[in-house]
C-alpha positions in Angstrom: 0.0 0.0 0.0 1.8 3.3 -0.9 0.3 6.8 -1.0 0.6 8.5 -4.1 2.2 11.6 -5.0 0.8 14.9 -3.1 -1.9 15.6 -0.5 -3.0 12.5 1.4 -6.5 11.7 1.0 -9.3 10.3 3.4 -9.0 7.0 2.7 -5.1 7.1 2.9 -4.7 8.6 6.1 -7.4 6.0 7.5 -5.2 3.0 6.2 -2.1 4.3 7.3 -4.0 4.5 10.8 -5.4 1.2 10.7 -1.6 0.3 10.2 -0.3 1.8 12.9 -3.2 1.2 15.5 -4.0 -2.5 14.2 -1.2 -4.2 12.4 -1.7 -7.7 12.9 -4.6 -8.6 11.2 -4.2 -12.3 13.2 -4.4 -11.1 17.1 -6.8 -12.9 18.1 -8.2 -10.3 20.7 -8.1 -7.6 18.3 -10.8 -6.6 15.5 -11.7 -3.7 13.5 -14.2 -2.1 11.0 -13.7 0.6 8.5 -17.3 2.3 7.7 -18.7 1.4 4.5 -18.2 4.6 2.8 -14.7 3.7 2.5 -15.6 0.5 0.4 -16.0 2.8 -2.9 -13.9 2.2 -5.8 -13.7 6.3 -6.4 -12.9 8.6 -3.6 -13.0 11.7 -5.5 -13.7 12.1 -8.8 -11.8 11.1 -11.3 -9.7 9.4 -8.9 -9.5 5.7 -7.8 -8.8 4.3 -4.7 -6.3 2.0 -4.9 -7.2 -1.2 -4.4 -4.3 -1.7 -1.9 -6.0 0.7 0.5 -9.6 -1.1 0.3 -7.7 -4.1 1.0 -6.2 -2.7 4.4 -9.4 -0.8 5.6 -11.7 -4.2 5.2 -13.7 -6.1 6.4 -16.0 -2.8 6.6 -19.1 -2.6 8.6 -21.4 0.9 8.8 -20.9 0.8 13.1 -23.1 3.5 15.2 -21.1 4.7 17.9 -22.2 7.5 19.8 -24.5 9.9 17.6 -22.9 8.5 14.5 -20.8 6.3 12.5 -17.0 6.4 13.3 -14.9 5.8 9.9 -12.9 3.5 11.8 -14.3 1.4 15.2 -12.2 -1.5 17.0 -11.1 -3.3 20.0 -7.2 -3.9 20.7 -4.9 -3.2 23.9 -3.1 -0.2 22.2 0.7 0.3 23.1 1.4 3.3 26.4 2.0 5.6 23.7 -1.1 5.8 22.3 -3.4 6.4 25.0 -2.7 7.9 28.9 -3.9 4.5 30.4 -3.3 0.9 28.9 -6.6 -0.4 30.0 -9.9 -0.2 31.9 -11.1 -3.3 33.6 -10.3 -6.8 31.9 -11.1 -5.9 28.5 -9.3 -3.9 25.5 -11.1 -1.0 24.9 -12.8 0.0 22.0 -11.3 2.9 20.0 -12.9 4.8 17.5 -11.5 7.5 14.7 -12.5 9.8 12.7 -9.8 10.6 9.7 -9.6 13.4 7.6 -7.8 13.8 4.5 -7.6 16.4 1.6 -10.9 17.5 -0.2 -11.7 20.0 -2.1 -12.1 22.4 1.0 -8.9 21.9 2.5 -8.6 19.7 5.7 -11.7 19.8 8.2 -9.8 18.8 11.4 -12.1 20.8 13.8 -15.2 19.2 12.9 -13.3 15.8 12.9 -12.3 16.3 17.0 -15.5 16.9 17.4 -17.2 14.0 15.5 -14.5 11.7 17.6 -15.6 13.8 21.1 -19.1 12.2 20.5 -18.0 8.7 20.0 -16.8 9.1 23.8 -20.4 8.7 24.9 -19.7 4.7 23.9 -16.6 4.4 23.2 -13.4 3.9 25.3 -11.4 6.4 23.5 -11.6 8.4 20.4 -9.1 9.7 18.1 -9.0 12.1 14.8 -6.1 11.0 12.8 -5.2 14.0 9.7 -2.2 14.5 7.7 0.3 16.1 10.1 1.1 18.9 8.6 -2.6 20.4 8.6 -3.1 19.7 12.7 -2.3 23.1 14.1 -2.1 24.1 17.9 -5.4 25.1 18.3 -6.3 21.4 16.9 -4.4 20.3 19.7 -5.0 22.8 22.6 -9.3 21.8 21.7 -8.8 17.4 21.2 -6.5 17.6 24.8 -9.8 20.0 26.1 -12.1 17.4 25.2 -10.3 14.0 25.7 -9.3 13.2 21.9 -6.4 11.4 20.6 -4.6 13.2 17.7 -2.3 11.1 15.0 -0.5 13.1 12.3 0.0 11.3 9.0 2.7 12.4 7.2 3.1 11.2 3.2 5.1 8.6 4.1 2.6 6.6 6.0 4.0 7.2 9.2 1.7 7.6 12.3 2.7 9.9 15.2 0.5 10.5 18.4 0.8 14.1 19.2 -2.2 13.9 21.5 -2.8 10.9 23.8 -6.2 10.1 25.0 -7.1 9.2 28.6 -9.3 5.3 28.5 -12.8 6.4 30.0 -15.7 4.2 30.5 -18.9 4.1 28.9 -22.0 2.0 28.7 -22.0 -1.2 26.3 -24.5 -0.9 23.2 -25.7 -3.8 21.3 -23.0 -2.7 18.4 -20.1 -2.1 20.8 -20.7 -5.6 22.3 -20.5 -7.3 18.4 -17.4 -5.5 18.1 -16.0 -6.4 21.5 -17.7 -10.0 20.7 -15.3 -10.7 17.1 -12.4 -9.2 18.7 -12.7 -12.1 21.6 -11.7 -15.8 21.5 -15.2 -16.6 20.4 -15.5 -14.1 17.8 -16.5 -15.8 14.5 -13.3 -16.4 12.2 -12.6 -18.3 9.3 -11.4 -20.9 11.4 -13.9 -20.6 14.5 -15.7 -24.1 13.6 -14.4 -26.6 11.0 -16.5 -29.5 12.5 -20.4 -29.7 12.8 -21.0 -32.2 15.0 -21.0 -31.4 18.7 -19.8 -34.5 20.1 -16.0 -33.8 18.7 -15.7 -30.7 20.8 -17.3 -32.0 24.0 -14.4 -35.3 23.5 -11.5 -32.6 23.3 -11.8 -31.8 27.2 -12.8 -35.7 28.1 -9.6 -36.6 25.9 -7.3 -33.9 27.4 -8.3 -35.0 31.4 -7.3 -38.6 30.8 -4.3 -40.1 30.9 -2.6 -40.2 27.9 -1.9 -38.1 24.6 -5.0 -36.2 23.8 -4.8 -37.3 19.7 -4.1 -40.5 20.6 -7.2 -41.2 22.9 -9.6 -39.1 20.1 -8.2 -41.5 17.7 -8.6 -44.9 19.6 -12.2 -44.1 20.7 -12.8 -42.8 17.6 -14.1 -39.7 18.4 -12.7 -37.2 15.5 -9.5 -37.4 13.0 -9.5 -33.6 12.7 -7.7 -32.7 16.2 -6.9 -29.8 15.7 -10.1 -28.6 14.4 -11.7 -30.1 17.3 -9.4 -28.0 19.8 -10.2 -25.0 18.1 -13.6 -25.4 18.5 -13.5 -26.2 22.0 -12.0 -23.1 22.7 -14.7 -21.1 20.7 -17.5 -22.6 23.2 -15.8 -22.1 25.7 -14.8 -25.2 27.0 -11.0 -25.0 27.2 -8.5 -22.4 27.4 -6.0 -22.7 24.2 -3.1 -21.0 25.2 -0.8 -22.0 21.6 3.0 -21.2 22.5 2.4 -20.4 25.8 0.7 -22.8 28.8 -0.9 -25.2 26.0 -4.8 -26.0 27.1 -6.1 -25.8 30.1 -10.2 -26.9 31.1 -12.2 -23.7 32.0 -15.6 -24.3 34.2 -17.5 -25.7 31.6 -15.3 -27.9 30.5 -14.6 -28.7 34.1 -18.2 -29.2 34.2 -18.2 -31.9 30.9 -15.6 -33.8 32.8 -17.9 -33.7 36.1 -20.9 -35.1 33.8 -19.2 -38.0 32.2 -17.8 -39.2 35.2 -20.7 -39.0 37.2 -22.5 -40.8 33.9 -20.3 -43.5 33.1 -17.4 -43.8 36.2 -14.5 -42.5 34.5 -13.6 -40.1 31.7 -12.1 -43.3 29.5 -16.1 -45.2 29.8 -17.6 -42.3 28.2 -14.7 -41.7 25.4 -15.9 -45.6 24.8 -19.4 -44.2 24.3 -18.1 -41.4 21.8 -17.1 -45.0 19.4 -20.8 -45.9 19.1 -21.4 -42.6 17.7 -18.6 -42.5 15.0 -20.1 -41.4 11.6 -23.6 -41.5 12.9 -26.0 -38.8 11.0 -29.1 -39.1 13.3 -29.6 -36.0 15.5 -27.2 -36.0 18.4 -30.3 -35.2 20.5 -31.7 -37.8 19.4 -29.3 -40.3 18.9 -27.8 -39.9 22.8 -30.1 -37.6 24.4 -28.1 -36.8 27.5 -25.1 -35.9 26.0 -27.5 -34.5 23.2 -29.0 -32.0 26.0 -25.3 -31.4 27.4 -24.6 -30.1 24.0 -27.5 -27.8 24.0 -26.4 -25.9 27.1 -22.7 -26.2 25.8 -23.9 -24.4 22.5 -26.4 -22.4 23.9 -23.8 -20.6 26.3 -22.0 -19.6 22.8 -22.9 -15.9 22.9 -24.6 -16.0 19.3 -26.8 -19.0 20.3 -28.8 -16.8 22.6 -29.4 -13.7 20.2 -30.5 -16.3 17.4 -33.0 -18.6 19.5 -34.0 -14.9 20.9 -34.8 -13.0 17.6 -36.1 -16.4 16.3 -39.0 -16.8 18.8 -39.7 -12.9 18.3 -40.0 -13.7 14.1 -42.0 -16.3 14.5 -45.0 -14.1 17.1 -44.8 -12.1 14.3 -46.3 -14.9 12.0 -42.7 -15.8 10.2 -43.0 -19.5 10.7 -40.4 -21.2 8.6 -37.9 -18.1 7.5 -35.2 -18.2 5.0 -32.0 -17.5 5.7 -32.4 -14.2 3.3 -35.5 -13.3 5.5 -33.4 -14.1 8.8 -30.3 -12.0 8.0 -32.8 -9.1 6.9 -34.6 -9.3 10.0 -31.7 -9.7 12.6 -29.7 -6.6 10.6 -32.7 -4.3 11.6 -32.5 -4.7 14.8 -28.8 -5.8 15.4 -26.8 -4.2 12.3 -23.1 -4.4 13.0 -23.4 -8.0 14.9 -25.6 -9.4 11.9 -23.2 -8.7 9.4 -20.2 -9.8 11.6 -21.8 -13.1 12.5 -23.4 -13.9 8.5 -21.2 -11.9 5.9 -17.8 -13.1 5.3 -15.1 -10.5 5.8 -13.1 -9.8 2.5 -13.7 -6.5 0.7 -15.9 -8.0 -2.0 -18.3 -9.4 0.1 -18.7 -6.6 2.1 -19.3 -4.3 -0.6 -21.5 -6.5 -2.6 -23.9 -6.5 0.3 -23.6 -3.6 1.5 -24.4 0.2 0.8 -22.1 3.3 1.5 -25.1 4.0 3.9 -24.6 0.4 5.7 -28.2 -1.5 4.3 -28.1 -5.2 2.8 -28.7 -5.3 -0.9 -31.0 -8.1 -0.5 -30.1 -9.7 -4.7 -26.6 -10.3 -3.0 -27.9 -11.9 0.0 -29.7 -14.5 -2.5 -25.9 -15.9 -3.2 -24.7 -18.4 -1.1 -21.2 -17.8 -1.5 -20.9 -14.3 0.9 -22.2 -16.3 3.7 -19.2 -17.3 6.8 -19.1 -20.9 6.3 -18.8 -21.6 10.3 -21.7 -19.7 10.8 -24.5 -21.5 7.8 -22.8 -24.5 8.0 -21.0 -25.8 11.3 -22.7 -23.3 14.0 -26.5 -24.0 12.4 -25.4 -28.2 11.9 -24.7 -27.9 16.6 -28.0 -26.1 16.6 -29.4 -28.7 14.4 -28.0 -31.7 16.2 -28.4 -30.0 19.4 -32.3 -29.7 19.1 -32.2 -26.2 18.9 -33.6 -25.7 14.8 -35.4 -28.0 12.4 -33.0 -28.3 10.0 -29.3 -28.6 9.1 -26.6 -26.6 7.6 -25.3 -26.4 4.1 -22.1 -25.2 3.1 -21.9 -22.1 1.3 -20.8 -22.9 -2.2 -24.4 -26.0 -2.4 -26.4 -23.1 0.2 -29.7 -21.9 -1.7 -30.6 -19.1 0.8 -33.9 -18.4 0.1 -35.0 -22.1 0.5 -32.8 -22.7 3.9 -34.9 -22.4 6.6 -34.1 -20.9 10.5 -37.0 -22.3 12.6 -37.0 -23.6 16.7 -37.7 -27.0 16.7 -39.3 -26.0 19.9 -40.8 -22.2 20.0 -42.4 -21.4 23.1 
């Protein structure tokens, strides 16, 4: 990504920000959203944003923060010399900026300290980032006034703080918490789920309390090939702690808890494993097919923090007389009520995906949701196959490439 001859534009300055304040794209307790606006092919007119740029500022999202939408909104531990205070409480805050480039009309930085002032009402701190050279004191004397970070941008790409923000605290909306949610060990990633049956992620904690190798028991009983699939997934519902480099895995309370149910069930942790064998390649609803493990798995998958806004919004669609709705009529009717965590948890994250279904303005472009292929494979596939086997829907998951959205349905088996 390189920033072409003369004044830096909007879109620049924003991706030589998300550089600097994000810039590894694989931390997995870090996530971040450029607005929508920024997905556009043609910045100002007659000239193209390079595709370089679009590249950095995705996966793009149209976030409300405050009394409007921040051009860029994450969650990441940022280093002591970008903000007065590392942290507040046990969790990364969430930062939001407000960049401003060349237009026309020179370089508005006022209006930009403002614009970032009022993501403070949500936010944990709030920056304007602006080519350097166009920040003057005054800029300076009003974001330290109000609380706002300031990073110059020179042409090169490089980012300095000249004003530091203090953290603050603020009240969690539902769009802060999808934010906070990706940028967690459960958020949805491409590699969040790449099994869809239950059963191999309650064995991971089973196999990793007995004595022995934890691949070698899951291959003896029989209970899945992919390991290491099957102890990433555990850690995404929450059942172990996968420290990779560090501590290796260690059982958190619900996986504690898994152990406590197949010993109390079967004697030992190597008599249920044995059970797991019976199960091998079986297709029937795990519910069904072993329905106390089957109801395990249910509170196991319903503790996953999406489980609880699906089955929730679910229930509420079908009071209002939507019986058996499509995944096009799902994602429509989730995204009106819970924007930025509908797209997260639904839309895979690469540039043309985003901007295929979405509008500068942040609304689904419903023809696109008709295609199977923008959907996140972990979510329509493995996440709705748990609920599925589970008891939780009617009906299983597809992957994206054979998914017909408008014919896959999202329906409780059991509504209340």
């Amino acid at each position: 990504m390189s920033s072409a001859a003369g004044p830096l534009t909007e879109p620049q300055v924003l991706a030589h920000t998300k550089r600097r304040l994000f810039p590894n794209e694989d931390e997995s307790t870090a996530y971040a959203v450029a607005d929508t606006q920024f997905a556009t092919a043609e910045w100002l007119p007659g000239q193209p944003v390079d595709p370089a740029i679009r590249e950095r500022l995705a996966p793009f999202n149209h976030v409300r923060i405050g009394g409007g939408y921040p051009d860029l909104v994450g969650v990441r531990t940022l280093e002591s010399d970008l903000l007065a205070v590392d942290r507040l409480g046990d969790d990364p805050p969430l930062i939001a900026i407000e960049a401003k480039g060349h237009a026309s009309g020179g370089v508005d930085t006022q209006r930009g300290i403002v614009q970032a002032y009022d993501r403070l009402h949500e936010a944990n701190a709030a920056y304007l980032a602006a080519p350097a050279a166009a920040i003057s004191e005054t800029d300076r004397t009003l974001a330290r006034e109000l609380n706002v970070g300031v990073l110059g941008v020179d042409t090169a790409g490089t980012v300095e703080a000249l004003e530091v923000p203090r953290v603050v605290g603020n009240r969690t909306t539902s769009e802060a918490t999808a934010l906070r949610f990706q940028a967690s060990v459960q958020g949805v990633a491409d590699a969040s789920f790449g099994l869809n049956h239950p059963k191999n992620y309650l064995g991971y904690p089973l196999a990793h309390y007995a004595a022995g190798e934890t691949e070698t028991l899951l291959s003896e009983y029989k209970v899945v090939s992919a390991v290491t699939a099957a102890r990433r997934g555990a850690a995404f519902l929450g059942l172990i702690e996968d420290r990779v480099g560090v501590e290796g895995v260690e059982l958190t309370s619900l996986g504690e808890e898994v152990v406590r149910f197949a010993k109390a069930r079967s004697g030992t942790v190597e008599a249920a494993l044995a059970e797991f064998e019976g199960w091998y390649r079986s297709s029937k609803r795990f519910v069904d097919l072993a329905p106390a493990w089957g109801r395990l798995a249910r509170r196991v998958v319903f503790a996953y923090p999406a489980t609880e806004l699906l089955v929730s919004e679910l229930q509420t669609m079908l009071e209002d007389g939507i019986t058996e709705p499509s995944l096009v009529d799902t994602v429509e009717y989730l995204h009106a009520l819970h924007p930025t965590f509908t797209v997260e948890l639904f839309m895979k994250g690469d540039d043309a995906v985003r901007s295929r279904v979405l509008t500068d303005g942040g609304d689904l472009r419903r023809s696109a949701l008709e295609d199977g292929t923008v959907y996140h494979s972990p979510t329509v596939f493995q996440l709705k196959a748990m609920l599925y086997h589970t008891g939780i829907l009617t009906d299983r998951g597809a992957e994206p490439h054979r998914l017909e959205p408008l014919e896959d349905v999202w329906a409780l088996r059991e509504p209340v």
